[in-house]
Wavefront OBJ file of the C-alpha trace (Angstrom):
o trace
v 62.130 -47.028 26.756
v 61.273 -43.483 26.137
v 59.851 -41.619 29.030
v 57.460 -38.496 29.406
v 59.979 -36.862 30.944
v 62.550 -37.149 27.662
v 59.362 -35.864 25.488
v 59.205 -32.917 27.291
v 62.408 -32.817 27.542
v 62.809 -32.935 23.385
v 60.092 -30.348 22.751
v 61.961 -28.182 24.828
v 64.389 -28.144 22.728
v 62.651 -28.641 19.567
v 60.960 -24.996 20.679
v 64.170 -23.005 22.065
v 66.145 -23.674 19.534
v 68.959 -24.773 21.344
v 70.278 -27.161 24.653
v 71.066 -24.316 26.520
v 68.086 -22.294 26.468
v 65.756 -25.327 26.830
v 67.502 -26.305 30.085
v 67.188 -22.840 31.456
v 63.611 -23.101 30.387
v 63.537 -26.579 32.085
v 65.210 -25.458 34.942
v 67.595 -28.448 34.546
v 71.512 -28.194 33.919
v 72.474 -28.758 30.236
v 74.812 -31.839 31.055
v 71.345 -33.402 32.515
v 69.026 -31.964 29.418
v 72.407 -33.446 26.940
v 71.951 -36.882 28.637
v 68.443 -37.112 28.544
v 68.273 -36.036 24.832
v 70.970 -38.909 24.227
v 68.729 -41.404 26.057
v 65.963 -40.519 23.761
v 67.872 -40.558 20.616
v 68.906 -44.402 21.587
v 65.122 -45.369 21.111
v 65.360 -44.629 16.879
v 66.877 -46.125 14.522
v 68.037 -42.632 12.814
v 68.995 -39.312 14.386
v 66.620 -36.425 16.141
v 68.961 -33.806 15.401
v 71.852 -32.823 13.306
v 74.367 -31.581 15.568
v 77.617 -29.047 14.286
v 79.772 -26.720 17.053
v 76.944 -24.092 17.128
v 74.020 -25.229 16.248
v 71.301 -28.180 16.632
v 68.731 -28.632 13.403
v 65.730 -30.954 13.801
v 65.373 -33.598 11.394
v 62.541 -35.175 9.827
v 62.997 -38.189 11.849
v 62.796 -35.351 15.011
v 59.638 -33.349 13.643
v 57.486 -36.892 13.537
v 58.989 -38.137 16.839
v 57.700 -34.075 18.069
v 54.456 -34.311 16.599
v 53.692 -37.262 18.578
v 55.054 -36.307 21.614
v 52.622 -33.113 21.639
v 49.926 -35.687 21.373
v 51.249 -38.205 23.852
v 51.846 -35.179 26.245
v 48.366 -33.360 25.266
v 46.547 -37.332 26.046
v 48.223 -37.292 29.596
v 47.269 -33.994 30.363
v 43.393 -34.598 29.264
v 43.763 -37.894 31.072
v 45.270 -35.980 34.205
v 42.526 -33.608 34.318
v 39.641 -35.446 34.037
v 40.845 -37.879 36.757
v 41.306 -34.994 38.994
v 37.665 -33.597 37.836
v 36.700 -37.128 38.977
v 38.458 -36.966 42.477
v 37.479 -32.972 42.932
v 33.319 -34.438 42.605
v 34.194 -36.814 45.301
v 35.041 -34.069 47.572
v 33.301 -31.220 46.402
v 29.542 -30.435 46.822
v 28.573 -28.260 44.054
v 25.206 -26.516 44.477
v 23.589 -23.655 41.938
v 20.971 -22.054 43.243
v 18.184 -19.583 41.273
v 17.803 -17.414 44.378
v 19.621 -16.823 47.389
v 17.086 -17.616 50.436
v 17.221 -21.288 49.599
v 20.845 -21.741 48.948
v 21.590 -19.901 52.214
v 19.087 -22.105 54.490
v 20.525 -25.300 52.778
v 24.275 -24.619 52.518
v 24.563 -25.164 56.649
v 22.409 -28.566 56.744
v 25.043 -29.944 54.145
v 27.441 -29.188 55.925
v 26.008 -30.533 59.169
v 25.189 -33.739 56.991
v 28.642 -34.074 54.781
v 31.657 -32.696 57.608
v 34.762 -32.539 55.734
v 33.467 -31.947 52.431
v 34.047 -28.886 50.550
v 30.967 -26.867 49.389
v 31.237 -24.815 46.361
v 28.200 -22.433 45.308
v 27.011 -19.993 42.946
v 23.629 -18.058 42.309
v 22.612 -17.641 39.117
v 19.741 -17.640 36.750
v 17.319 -20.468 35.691
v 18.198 -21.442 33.093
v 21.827 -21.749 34.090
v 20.589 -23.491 36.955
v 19.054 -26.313 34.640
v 22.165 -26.347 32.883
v 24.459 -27.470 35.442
v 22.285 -29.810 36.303
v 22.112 -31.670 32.837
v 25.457 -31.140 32.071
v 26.478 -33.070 35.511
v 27.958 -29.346 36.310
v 26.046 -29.430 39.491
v 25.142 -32.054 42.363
v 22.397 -29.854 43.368
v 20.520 -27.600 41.765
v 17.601 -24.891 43.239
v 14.855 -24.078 40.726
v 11.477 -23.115 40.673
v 10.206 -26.251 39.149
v 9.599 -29.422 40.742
v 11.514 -32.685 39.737
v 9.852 -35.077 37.590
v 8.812 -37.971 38.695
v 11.952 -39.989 37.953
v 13.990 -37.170 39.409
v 15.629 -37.090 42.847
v 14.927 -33.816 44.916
v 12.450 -32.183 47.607
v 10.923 -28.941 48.392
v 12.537 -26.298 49.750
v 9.865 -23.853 50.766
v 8.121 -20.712 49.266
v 9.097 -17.261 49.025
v 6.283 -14.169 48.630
v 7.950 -10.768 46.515
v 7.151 -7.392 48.329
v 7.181 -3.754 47.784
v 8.870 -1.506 50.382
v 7.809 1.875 50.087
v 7.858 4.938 52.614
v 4.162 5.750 53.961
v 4.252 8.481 51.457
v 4.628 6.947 48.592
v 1.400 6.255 46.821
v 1.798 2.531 46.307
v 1.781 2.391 50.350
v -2.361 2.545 49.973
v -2.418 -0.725 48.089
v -3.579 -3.815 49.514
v -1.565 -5.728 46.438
v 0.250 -4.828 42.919
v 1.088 -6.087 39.658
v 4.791 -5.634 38.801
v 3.498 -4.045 35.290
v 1.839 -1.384 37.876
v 5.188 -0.165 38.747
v 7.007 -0.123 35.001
v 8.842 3.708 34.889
v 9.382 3.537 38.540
v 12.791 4.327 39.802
v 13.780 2.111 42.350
v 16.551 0.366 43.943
v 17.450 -3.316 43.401
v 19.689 -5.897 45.364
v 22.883 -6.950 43.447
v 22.504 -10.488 44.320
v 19.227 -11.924 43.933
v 19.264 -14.826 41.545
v 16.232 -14.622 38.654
v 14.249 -12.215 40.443
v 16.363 -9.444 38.970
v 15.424 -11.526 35.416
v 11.718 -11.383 36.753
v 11.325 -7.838 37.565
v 13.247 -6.482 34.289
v 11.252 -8.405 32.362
v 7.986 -7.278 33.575
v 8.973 -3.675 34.203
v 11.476 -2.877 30.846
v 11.013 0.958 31.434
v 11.622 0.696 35.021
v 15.555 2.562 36.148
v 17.015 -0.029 38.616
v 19.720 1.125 40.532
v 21.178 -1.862 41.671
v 23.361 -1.813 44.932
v 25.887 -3.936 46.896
v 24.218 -4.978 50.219
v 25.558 -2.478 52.215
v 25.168 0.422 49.993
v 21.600 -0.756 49.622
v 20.944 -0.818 53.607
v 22.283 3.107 53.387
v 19.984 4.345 50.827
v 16.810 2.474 51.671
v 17.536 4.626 55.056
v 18.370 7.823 53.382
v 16.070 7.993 50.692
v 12.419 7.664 50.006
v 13.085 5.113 46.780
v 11.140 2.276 46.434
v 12.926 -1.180 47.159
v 11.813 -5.087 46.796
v 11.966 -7.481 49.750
v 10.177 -10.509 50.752
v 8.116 -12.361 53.413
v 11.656 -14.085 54.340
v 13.427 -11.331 54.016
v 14.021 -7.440 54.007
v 16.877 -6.124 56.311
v 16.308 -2.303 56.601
v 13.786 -2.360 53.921
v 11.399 -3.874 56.509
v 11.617 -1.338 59.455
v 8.424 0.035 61.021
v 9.479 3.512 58.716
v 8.267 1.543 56.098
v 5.258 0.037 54.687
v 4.947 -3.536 52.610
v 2.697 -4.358 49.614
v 2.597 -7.881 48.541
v 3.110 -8.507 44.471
v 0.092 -10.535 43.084
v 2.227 -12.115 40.120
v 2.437 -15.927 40.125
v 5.721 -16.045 39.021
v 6.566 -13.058 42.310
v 5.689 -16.097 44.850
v 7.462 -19.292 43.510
v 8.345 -22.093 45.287
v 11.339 -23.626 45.165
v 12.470 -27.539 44.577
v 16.105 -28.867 44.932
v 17.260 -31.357 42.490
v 19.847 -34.030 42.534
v 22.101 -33.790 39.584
v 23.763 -36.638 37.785
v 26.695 -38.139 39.903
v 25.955 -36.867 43.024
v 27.227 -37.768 46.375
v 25.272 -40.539 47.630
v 25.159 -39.126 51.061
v 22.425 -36.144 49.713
v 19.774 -38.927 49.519
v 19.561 -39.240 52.734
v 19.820 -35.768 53.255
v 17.158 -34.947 50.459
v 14.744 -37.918 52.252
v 15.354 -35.798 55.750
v 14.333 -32.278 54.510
v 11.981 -33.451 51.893
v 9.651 -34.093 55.009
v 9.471 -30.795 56.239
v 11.247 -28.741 53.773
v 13.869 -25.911 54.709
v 10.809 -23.682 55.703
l 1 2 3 4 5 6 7 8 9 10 11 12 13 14 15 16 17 18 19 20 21 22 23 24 25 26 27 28 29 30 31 32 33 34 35 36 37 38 39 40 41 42 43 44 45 46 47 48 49 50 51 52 53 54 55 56 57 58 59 60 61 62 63 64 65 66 67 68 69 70 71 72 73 74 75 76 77 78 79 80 81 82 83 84 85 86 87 88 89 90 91 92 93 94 95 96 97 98 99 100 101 102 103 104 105 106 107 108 109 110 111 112 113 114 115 116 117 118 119 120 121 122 123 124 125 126 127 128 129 130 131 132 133 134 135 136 137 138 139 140 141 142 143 144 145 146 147 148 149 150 151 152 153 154 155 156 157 158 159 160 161 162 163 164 165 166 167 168 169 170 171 172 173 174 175 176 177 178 179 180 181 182 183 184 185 186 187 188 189 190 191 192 193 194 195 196 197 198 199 200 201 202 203 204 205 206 207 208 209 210 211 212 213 214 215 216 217 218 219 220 221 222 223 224 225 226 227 228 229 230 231 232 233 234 235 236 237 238 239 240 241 242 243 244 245 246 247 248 249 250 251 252 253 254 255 256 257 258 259 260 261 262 263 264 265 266 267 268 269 270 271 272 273 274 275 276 277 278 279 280 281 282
């Protein structure tokens, strides 16, 4: 019976030429590798190699029995992998999120609801975000449209984009603005915010963003008089008394945002969905 073991063992060889250098490659001694290539050899009816003092040629016999063990081999790997993709989803919440204020409330009631399970998570843009989800990528998914009907998912709350400016600035006199009202401005931007940093570029192309770590951000919005965005959930230092907030009239600047149940996922987030769906994160 030919084993997986002897096709590795013969490919081995078939690539390094010769019984020594496949067993160092192997890290097996050559009396072992010599044996197992024997063993093999007793499953034909004609020769894998032709063997003389120095050398060791593949024969024809040996390149079919080789180009079938790459596929044998290349058919339990694919087979290996997807069963451990299988057993990884078992364990393994995945969640994409479009913005970070959602992902952050809901991350902590998963875990309250799922102990043991490992949560992996990722912010990223919309359309990524509905990507994952149809490609089974994702178990959950946070958007800023609602499920269809025949979807599984709940609302998360809503979020409300702000300016931050100092009292000098002359936005600071507005009751409200249009992000196409502040196109040419340079200002600073957060380096992780999901598709509001797709939102804002889009409707302010001339704008100069300089976008900033977290901490780097906290600095200069203390240091300098540059505009920065925050929101009714959050702000950090861009929401001190030193500075004043202007709310952005744009529809698409105060979304709310829905949490959908991809394909596959753990049964155990139904009951969570059906708990927060009541009341939502916020």
């Amino acid at each position: 019976m030919v084993t997986l073991e002897q096709l590795r063992h013969f490919l081995a060889v078939v690539e390094w030429g010769t019984l020594t250098a496949a067993a160092d490659e192997l890290h097996v001694t050559q009396p072992a590798l010599s044996r197992s290539m024997q063993r093999l050899e007793r499953a034909f009816p004609l020769p894998l190699f032709e063997r003389s003092a120095n050398t060791l040629m593949v024969t024809d016999v040996g390149q079919t029995v080789a180009k079938h063990a790459r596929s044998v081999l290349d058919q339990v790997q694919a087979m290996t992998d997807e069963v451990a993709a299988i057993e990884r989803r078992q364990r393994t919440i995945d969640v994409v999120s479009c913005a970070p204020i959602p992902l952050w409330r809901l991350l902590p009631r998963i875990e309250q609801a799922l102990p043991g399970m490992t949560i992996a998570s990722r912010l990223t843009g919309v359309a990524e975000v509905e990507q994952a989800l149809a490609s089974g990528e994702a178990q959950l998914g946070i958007t800023i449209t609602p499920p269809a009907r025949s979807e599984a998912g709940f609302r998360c709350g809503a979020e409300h984009l702000q300016l931050s400016v100092p009292p000098a600035h002359p936005a600071a006199t507005r009751k409200e603005l249009w992000l196409r009202e502040l196109d040419g401005e340079t200002m600073l931007l957060h380096s992780q915010i999901g598709f509001w940093a797709d939102l804002v570029r889009e409707r302010m192309p001339r704008a100069n963003f300089l976008v900033q770590d977290p901490q780097a951000l906290a600095t200069l919005v203390r240091q300098s008089s540059l505009p920065v965005f925050i929101t009714d959930i959050v702000g950090g230092e861009a929401a001190d008394d030193h500075r004043v907030r202007v709310p952005i009239r744009d529809a698409e600047a105060n979304p709310t945002y829905w949490c959908h149940l991809g394909r596959g996922h753990n049964p155990a987030l139904e009951t969570l969905a059906a708990s927060i769906g009541r009341r939502g994160l916020w």
